[in-house]
N, C-alpha and C positions, 0 to 999 in steps of 0.2 A: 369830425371824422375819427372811426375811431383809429386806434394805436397801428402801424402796420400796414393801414392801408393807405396806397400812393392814388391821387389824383391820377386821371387819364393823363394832365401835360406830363407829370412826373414818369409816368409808367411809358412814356412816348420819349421822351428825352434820355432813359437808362435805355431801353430797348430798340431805338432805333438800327444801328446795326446789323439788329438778328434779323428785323424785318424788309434790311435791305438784299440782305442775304436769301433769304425765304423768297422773298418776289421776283429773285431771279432765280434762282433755284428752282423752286416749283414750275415757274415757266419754260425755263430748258428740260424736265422731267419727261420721265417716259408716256405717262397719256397725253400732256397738252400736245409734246411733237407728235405723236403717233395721228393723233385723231385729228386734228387740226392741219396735218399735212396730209392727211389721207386721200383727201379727196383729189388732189391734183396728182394723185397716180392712178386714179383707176383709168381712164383713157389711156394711157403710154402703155400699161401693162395690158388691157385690153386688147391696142391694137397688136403690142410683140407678141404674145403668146395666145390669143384666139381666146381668152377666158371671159366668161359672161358677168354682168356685174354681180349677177348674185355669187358668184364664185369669188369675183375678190372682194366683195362686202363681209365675207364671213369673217374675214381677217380679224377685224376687232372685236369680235365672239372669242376666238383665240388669244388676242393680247388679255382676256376680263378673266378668261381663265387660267391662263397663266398667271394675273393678278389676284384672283380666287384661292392659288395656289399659295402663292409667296406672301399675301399679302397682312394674315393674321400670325405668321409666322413672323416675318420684319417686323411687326407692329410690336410682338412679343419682345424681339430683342431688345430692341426702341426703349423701352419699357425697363428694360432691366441693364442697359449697358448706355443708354442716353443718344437721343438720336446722331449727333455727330456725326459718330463713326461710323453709321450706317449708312448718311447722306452722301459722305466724303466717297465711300467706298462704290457705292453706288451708282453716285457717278458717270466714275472712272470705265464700271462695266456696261454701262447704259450705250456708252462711245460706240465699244466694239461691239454690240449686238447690232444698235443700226449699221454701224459698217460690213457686218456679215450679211443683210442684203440688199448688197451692192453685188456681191458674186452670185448672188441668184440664179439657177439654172431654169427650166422648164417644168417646175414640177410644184404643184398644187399644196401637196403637204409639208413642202420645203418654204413657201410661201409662209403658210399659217405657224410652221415652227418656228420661223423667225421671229413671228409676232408673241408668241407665246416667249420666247427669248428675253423680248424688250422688256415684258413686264416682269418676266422671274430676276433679271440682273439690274432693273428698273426700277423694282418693288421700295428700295428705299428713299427713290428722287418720288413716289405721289406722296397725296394730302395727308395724308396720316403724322408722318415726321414730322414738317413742317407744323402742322397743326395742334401736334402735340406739344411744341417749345414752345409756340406761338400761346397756346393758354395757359403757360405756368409763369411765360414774364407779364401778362398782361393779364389785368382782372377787373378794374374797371370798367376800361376802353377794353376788353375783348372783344366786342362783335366787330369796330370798326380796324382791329389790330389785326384779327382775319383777313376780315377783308382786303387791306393793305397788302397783308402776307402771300396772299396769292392774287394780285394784280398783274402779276408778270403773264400769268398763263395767258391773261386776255391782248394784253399787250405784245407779244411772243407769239402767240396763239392768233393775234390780227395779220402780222405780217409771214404767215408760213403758207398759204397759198400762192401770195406772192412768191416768195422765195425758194418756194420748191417748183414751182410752174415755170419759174425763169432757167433754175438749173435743168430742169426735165428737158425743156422745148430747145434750151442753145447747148447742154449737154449729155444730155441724158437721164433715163430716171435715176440708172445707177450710180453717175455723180450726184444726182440730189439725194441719195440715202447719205453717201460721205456726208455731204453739205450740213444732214441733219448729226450725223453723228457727230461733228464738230461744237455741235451747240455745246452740250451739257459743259466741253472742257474749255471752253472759252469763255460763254456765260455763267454756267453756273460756279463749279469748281474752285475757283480763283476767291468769290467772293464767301464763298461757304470755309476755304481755308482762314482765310483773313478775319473771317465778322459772325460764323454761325456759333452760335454758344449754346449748350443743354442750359435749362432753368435752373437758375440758383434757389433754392430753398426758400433762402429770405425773400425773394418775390411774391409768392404763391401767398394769400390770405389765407384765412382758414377753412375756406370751405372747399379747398382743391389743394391741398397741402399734398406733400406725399407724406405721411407719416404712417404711423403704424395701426391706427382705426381714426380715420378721418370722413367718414361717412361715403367713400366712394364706394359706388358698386364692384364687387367683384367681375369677374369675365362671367363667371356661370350666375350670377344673381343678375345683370345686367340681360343677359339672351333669357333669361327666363321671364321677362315682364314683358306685358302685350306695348306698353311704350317703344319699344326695342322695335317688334317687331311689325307696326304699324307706323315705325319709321324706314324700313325694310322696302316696303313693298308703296310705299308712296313716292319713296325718290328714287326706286326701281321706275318704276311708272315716268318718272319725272325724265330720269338719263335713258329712258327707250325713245321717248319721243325728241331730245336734245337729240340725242347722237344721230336720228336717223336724219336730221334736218344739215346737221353737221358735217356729214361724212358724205351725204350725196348733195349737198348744195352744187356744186361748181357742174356736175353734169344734169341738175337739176335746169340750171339756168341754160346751160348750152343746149339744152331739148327744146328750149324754147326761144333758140334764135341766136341768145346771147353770143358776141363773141368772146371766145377763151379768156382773154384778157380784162375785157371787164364783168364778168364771172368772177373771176380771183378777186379783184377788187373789191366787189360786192363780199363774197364769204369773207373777206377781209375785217368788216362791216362786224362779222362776230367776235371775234377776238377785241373791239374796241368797245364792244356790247357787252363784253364778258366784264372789263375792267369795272366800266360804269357799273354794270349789274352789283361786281362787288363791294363796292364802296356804296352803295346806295343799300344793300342788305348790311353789310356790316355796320352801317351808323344804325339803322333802324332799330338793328335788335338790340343796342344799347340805350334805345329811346322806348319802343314800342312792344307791346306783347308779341314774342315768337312767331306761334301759328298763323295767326294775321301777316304780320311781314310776309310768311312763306304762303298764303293764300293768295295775297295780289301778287308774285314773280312769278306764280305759277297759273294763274287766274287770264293774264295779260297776255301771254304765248298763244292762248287756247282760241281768241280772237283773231290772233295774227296771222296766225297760220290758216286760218280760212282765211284769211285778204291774201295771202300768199298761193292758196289754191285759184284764185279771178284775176290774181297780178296779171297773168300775162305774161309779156316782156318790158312790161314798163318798170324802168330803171328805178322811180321814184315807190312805187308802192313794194317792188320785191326789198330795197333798198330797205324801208321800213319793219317789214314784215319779218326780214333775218332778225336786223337788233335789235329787236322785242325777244327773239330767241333768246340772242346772246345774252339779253340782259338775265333770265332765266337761267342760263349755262352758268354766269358768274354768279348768280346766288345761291344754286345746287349745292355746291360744298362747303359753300361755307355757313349756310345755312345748318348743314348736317355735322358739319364740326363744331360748331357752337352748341348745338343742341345736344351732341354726344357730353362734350364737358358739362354742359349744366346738369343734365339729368343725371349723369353716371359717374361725375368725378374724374379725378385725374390719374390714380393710383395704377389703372388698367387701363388708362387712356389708349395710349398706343392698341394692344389688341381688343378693345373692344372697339374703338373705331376703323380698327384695319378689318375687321368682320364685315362692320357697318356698309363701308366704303365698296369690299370686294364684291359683297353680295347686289349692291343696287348699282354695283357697275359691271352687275350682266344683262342688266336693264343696256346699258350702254354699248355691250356686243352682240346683246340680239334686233336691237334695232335697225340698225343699216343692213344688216342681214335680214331679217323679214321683208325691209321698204325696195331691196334689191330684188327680191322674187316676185313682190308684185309689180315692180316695173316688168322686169322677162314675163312675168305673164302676159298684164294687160297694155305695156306698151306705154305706161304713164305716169305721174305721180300723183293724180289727183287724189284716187280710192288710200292711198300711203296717207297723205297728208289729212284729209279728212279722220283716220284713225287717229293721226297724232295728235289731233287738238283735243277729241274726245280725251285721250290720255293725260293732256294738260290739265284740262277740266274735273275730274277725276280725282286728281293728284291732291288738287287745291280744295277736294271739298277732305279728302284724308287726310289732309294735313292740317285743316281749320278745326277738324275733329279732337288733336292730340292730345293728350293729359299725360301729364307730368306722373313717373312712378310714384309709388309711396315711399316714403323713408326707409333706409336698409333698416333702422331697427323696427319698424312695423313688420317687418315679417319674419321676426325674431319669436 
């Protein structure tokens, strides 16, 4: 082996910590609560306020763009001052934005500025931070160190139906915003003070070094390659059809019988879909060629979700048909963060995947938002669902497509 470079046990045994850190961290962050609890508010606010679902579905359109905003911005800082201090800080303001609506009045645009809140004072709890620390301690074991790093969101992210359905229904939805705003400082917080560390230099091998011409793409060499940007519009494709399955699950299932409670249980079902998903992509892509990995997580949805459109109310086949999602949900990001650092380096890491990230997580805000308008139309979710699989389908033949850039000095 050569000089420098640490086996996967080695690079697991220094870095444990960060990635203890990270896996909670990222799962108390502003999209796994936001999206993951989503869904077990739109009934309570429905019923208080008269609003239709496509009206509070748009919400997470609003939190993507708010993260659109903030998001190549923090990435930038990331970048140039070490994630830390952006997580820590982060945080803190993640808190008070969910608890800002919890005083929520009657007013539609007060609704979506909230969400736009979560992700502008949110921006430093997503994937990007984390992701970035996560590929300068680990080079090896990266795809499976990934993975790891954001296990929390599915795990977090399984019990937030529950946990916000329980505080909505014995106290209100407005106490379950608190409930949410509590997470980051409880969960995340504590262990990011204690155990999160920026990359130390001497980790990074040489092909993700930061130094000062290390073969990483710059931010503007990086958006100028069709690689960039046919990874863009595939996991766009990818997180429109996640999200939309995501965000309206629980009144997906109660259209069809379900009662409330074992609905939550079921979308529960994604969040433990998500974990698997990523530990099963993060091993691969340290075994198997990329494209492929992301061809079968995105390949395997596109089935499901037609078994999900003939489910029915049968417990056992919708049962099925979510964690096929889920597994899909957990392989999204981290799929797209590994592949950001291979292709483009680490130097511009931070902004060039907080680009990545904000842009195919408006795939993510306009999903629930379009699948919400076709329910108020036609009253359903079948003609919704049936789109989504196509787009699963889709996803997985442009992503089996990819090719790798050329070397920055080829186009020198």
């Amino acid at each position: 082996m050569a000089a420098g470079v640490r086996t996967k046990a080695e690079e697991f045994r220094r870095g444990w910590r960060v990635l203890l850190a990270s896996a909670f961290g990222a799962g108390s962050g502003a999209v796994p609560l936001a999206f993951y609890s989503f869904s077990s508010f739109i009934e309570p606010l429905a019923r208080e306020f008269g609003w239709s679902r496509g009206q509070i579905t748009a919400a997470p359109l609003f939190l993507t763009l708010g993260g659109l905003v903030a998001g190549v911005f923090v990435g930038g800082l990331a970048d140039r001052f070490g994630p830390r201090r952006i997580v820590i800080g982060s945080q803190i303001l993640l808190a008070i934005a969910f608890a800002s609506l919890a005083l929520l009045p009657r007013s539609l645009p007060l609704f979506y500025a909230g969400y736009v809140l979560i992700a502008v004072l949110g921006a430093g709890t997503m994937t990007m931070t984390w992701a970035r620390t996560i590929t300068g301690w680990f080079v090896t074991g990266r795809g499976l160190a990934l993975g790891v790093s954001l296990i929390g969101t599915g795990t977090i992210g399984a019990l937030m139906p529950s946990y916000v359905g329980y505080l909505a229904e014995h106290h209100g939805w407005r106490a379950a915003f608190v409930g949410l705003a509590a997470l980051p400082l409880v969960l995340g917080l504590p262990l990011s003070l204690a155990f999160f560390r920026d990359a130390p230099d001497d980790v990074a091998a040489p092909d993700i070094a930061v130094t000062v011409d290390d073969g990483s793409f710059s931010f503007a060499e990086a958006t100028r390659t069709l690689c960039f940007w046919q990874m863009v519009v595939s996991f766009t494709i990818v997180a429109l059809a996640i999200s939309s399955v995501v965000v309206h699950c629980v009144p997906l299932l109660t259209d069809r019988g379900i009662d409330r409670t074992t609905a939550a249980g079921l979308a529960g079902l994604l969040g433990i879909a998500v974990t698997v998903g990523r530990l099963i992509s993060g091993y691969s892509l340290d075994n198997v060629r990329g494209p492929l990995v992301a061809f079968v997580m995105f390949a395997l949805p596109a089935l499901s979700i037609l078994l999900l459109s003939v489910a029915g109310n049968n417990l056992l086949l919708c049962g099925i048909a979510i964690a096929i999602v889920g597994l899909a949900a957990g392989a999204e990001h981290d799929i797209a963060a590994y592949f950001c650092a291979k292709y483009f380096g680490r130097r511009h890491y931070g902004k060039t995947y907080g680009l990545l990230y904000t842009l195919y997580g408006i795939g993510g805000g306009v999903g629930p938002l379009v699948t919400g308008n076709i329910v108020d139309v036609t009253g359903s979710y079948t003609n919704a669902l049936y789109i989504c699989s196509g787009l699963f389908a889709l996803a997985a033949v442009l992503i089996l497509l990819l090719k790798p850039p050329l070397p920055r000095n080829a186009h020198s």
